[in-house]
Every structure is written in C-alpha cells, then in structure tokens.
C-alpha positions in Angstrom: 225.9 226.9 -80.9 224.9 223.6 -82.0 221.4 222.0 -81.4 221.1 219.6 -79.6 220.9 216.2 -80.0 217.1 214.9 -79.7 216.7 211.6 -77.7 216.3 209.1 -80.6 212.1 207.6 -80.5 212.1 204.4 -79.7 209.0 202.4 -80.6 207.8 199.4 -79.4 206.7 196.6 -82.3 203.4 196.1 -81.5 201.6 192.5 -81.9 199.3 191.7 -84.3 196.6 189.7 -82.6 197.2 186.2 -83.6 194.6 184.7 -85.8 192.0 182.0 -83.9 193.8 178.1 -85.0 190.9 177.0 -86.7 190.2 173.4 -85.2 192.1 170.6 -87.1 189.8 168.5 -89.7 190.0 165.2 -87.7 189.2 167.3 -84.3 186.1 169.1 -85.8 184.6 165.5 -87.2 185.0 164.2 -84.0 181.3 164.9 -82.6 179.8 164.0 -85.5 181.6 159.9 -85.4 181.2 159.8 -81.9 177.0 160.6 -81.8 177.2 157.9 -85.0 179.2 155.3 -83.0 176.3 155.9 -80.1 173.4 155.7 -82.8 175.0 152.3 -84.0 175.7 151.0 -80.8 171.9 151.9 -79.6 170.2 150.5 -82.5 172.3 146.9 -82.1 170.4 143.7 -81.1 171.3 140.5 -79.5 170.0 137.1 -80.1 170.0 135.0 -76.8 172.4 132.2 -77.1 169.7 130.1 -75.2 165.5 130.7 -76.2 163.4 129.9 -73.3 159.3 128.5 -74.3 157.1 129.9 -71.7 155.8 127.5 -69.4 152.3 127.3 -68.1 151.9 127.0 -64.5 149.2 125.9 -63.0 147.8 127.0 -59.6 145.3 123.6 -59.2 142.2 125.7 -58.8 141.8 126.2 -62.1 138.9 124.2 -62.4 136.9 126.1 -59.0 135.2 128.9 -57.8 135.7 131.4 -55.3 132.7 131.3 -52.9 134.2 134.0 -50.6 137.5 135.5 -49.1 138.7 136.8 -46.0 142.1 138.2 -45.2 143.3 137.0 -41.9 146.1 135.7 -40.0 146.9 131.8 -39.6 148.3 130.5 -36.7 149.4 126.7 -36.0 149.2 124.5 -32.6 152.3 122.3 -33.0 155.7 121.4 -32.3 158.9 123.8 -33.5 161.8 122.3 -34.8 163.7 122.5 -31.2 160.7 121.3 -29.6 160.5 118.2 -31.9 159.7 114.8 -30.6 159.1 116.7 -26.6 155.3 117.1 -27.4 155.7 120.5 -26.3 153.3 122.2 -28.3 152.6 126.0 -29.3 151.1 128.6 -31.6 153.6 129.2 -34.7 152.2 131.7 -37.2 152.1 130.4 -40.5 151.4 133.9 -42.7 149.0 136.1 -43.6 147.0 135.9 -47.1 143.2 135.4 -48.2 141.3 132.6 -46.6 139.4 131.1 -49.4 136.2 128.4 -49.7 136.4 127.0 -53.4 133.7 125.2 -54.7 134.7 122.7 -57.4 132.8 123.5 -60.5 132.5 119.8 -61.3 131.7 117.6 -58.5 130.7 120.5 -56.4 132.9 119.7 -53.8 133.8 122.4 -51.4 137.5 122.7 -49.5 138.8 125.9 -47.1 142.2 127.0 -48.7 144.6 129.5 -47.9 147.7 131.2 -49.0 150.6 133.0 -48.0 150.8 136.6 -49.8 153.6 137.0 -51.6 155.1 133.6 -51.7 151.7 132.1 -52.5 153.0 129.0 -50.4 150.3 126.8 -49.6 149.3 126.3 -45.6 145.8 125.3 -45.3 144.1 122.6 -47.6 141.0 120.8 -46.7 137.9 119.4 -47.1 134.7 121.3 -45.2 134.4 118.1 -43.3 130.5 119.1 -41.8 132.1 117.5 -38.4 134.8 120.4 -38.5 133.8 123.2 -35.4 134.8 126.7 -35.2 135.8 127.3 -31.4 136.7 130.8 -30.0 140.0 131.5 -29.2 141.1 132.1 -25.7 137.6 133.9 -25.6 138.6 136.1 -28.3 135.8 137.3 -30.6 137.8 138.0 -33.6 139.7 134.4 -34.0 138.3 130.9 -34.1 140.4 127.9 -33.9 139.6 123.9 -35.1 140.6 120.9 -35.9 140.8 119.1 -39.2 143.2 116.6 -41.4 144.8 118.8 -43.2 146.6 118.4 -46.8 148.8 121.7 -47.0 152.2 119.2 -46.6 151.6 117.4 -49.5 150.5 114.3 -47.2 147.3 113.9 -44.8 147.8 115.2 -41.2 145.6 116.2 -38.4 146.0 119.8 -37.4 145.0 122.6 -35.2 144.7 125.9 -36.8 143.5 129.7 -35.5 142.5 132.2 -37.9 142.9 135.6 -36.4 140.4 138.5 -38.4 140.6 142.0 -38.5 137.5 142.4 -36.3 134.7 140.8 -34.7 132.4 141.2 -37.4 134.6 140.1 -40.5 134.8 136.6 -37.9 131.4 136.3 -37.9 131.1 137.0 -41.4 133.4 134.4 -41.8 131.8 131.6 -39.5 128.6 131.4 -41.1 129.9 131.8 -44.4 132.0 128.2 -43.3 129.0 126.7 -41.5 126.7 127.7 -44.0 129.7 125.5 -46.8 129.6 122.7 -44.5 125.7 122.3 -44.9 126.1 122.3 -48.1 128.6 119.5 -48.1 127.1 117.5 -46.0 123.8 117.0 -48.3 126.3 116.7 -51.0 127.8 114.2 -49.2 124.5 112.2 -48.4 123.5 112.6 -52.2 120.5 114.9 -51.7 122.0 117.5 -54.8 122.7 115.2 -57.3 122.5 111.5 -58.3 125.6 109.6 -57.7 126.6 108.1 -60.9 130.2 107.2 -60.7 129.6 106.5 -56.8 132.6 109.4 -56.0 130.3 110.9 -53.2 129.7 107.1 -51.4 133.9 107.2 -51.8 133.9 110.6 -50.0 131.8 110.1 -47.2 133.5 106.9 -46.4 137.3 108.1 -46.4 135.6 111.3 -44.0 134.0 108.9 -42.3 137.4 108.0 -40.6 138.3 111.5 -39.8 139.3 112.6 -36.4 138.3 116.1 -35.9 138.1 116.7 -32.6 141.4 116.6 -30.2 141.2 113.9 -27.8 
C-alpha cells in the first residue's frame, strides 16, 4: 500500500520590516536656515527715508506759577451755532479740566486759566480783573457764574461763564482763593507792590479801566 501523499507546506514569505528613510540632507537642514533666516531678518534695521528734529512746544505759561487748582466743570452763556444772530442764549458746556490762577513770575500779574483735559484746548483766559464777581448759580452752592472779557478765542470778548465744583466746599475753597487773587491785583494794579518803572502797570489799569464786567 503506498503512503500517502502529504499536503505540500506552504509558507508565507514573511516581510522584513522596512528600514526608517532617514530624512533627505536638504530636508534635515531645513530648521536650522529657516531659525537663521528669522535671526537675520530680526536683527535688520531701517534708516527712515525722512529724519524728523524734535520740536519744542511751548504751552505759554512757561514763565508762571501755579497758585492753586481746582477741577471743575465750565459751562458758557451764549449763542449755539443754530441759534446764531437770534440772541437766543443758553448754557453750552465747554469741558472739564483744572481751573488754574497763574501768577506771572515777572510782572506778578495774575490771570484765571483753564483747560480742557485731554485735548488741553484752551477755554478760559483772563485777567483777575478785581471788578470780576462770583455770583451763585441758580442758588446752587457748588457753582458760581461771572462775567469777564475773556481771551480763550484768540481775540478779546465779553463772556459769561459757570464753573460747576465737585462740592460746596471745594466752591468755597475756590472763591476766596479768586477773591483773595483779585486783592492782590488790584494793589498791583495801583502800584502799592512794586515801583513802576517801565509804567506797564499805569498801561494795565487803563486798558481794564474800560472793561465791562457786569451784564447790562
């Protein structure tokens, strides 16, 4: 009897595991050129086309001293641009910022000036004329309103302001602080403080002398 025939083995080829493609020379430098490029492009510097010099500017009140300062509210009795020419007047607010009594450091003279905060724009200038009278407003004890020619325009102009305080106390505060300023203008305008060599205080008290400060 003949043996039989075994089923031939089969075997299956394995696969060798395929060896890791090592990365390509221009690949693996790539990094290393691109943190260069970003060290030479950080360390680059540009010469404006155009050098600007500083410029010095100059605020006017360079030459004075601050004798006090008092934030407040300003408010203006006039005409708005619809209104104009109708002499229908009303109360405009002009800002907020520091209301400020400067005493020139020179001729001593003293002026109420305040700004705007922020845009610094100008809108109150003048002289403490010692005529000037703080008035309450609307029987408000925290806000005073007067009269005065004012130079915040750029040109002389009779105005009617009201300053508007925090509280009643920081508006007293501030009222003697102004009537105590206008005392002392007014001997500076007679010439009690100092001799008046170059006759700038007779000029002064005759150009106030004209001043309307009181609406009629």
């Amino acid at each position: 009897m003949s043996e039989e025939a075994k089923p031939e083995e089969t075997t299956t080829p394995t696969e060798e595991p395929k060896a890791e493609e090592e990365p390509k020379e221009d690949e693996a430098a790539a990094p290393e050129e691109e943190d260069k490029v970003k060290e030479e492009e950080s360390t680059a510097t540009f010469e404006p086309v155009v050098k600007l010099e500083e410029v010095e500017v100059k605020s006017g009140e360079e030459d004075e001293e601050v004798i006090c300062s008092f934030r407040a509210k300003m408010f203006l009795y006039g005409e708005t641009l619809l209104d104009k020419g109708t002499g229908n007047k009303t109360w405009k607010e002009r800002g907020i910022g520091d209301a400020r009594i400067l005493r020139h450091r020179e001729h001593q003279r003293l002026r109420f000036l305040m700004r705007q905060e922020k845009t610094m724009k100008v809108i109150a200038n003048h002289a403490l004329d010692p005529r000037i009278q703080l008035e309450p407003n609307a029987g408000s004890d925290r806000s005073w309103v007067w009269s005065c020619y004012d130079f915040a325009e750029g040109e002389l102009e009779e105005k009617v302001f009201a300053l508007r305080f925090s509280n009643s106390d920081v508006a007293t505060e501030f009222k003697e602080k102004y009537e105590e300023c206008q005392k002392e203008m007014a001997k500076l305008l007679a010439g009690e403080d100092t001799p008046d060599e170059g006759g700038e205080v007779a000029e002064a008290a005759e150009a106030l002398g004209g001043l309307k400060t009181n609406e009629e």
